[in-house]
N, C-alpha and C positions, 0 to 999 in steps of 0.2 A: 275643366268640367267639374271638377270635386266644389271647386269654389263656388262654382254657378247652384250646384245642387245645395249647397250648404247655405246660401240667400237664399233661392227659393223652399226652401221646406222652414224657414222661419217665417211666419206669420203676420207679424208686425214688419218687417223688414217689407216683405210681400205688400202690403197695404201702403206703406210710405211710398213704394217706388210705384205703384198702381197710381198712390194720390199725385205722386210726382209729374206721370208721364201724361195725366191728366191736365194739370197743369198747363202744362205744356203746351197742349193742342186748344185749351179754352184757353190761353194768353194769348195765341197765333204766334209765341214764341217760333214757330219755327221758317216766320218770314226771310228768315237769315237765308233759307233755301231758294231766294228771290233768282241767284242766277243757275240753279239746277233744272228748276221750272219755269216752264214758260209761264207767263201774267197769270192766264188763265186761273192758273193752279194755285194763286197765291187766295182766290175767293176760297173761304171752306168752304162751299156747298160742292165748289168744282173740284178743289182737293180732295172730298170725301170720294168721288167717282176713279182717281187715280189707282192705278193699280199697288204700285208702293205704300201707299197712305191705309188704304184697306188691308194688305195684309199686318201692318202695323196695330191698324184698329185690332185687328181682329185676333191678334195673341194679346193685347194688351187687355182684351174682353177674355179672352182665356185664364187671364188671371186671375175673375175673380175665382171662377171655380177650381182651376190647377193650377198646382205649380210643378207637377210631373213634367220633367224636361221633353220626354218621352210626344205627353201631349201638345206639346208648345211646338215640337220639332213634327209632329203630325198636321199640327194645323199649317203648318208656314206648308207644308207640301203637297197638302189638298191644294193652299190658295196656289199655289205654284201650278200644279194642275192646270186648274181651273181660269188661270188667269193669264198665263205664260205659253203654257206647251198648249191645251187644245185648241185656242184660237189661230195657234200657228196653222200657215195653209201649205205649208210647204218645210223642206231641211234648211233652206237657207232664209226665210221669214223667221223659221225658232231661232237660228242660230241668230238672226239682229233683236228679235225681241229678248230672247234669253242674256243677251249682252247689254242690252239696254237696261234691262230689270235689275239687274247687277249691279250695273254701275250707278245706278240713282237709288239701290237699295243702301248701299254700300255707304253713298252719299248722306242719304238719311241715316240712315242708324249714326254715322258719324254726329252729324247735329246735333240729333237727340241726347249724344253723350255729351257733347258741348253745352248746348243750352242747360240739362240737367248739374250739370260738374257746376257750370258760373250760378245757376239762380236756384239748384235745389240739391244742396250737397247734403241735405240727409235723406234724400234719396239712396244712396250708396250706402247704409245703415251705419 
């Protein structure tokens, strides 16, 4: 955590990994996820509606303006909220979708650290 806060509260660091993860998503660098998602997913217009991919957009949008770990761990829990627990209709509905989110969250962030480590290693300052 010390580490994470000590990235984040550097400003240039902050901007490289923003340009990075940018990057990233306008290359469709993250095709590699061909067998997490179905076809569908591999369109961005249809990626952007995923639930994973959105909450990713939307800390990576948090970056410009924070880099409060605080708010970054707020936002991932609104979208969790809002995207995970209240569409669930039932205990055992959460309990698949909440398992699901996990594991293709889990999935992605992986990637992202792949794709980033092989094609943008000054991302990692």
């Amino acid at each position: 955590l010390q580490t994470v806060r000590a990235l984040l509260n550097n400003n240039s660091t902050v901007t490289v990994l923003r340009a990075g993860l940018h990057a990233v998503f306008c290359e469709q660098s993250l095709d590699v996820t061909k067998n997490l998602f179905p076809d569908k997913f591999r369109n961005l217009k249809k990626r952007q509606r995923n639930r994973e991919f959105k909450c990713l957009r939307n800390l990576i949008s948090l970056l410009r303006s924070s880099t409060d770990i605080r708010d970054l761990l707020s936002c991932l829990s609104s979208d969790l909220q809002t995207l995970v627990i209240k569409p669930s209709s039932s205990k055992e509905a959460f309990k698949k979708q909440a398992s699901d989110f996990m594991l293709k969250w889990n999935i992605l962030l992986s990637t992202v650290g792949k794709v980033l480590t092989i094609n943008r290693t000054d991302s990692f300052g």
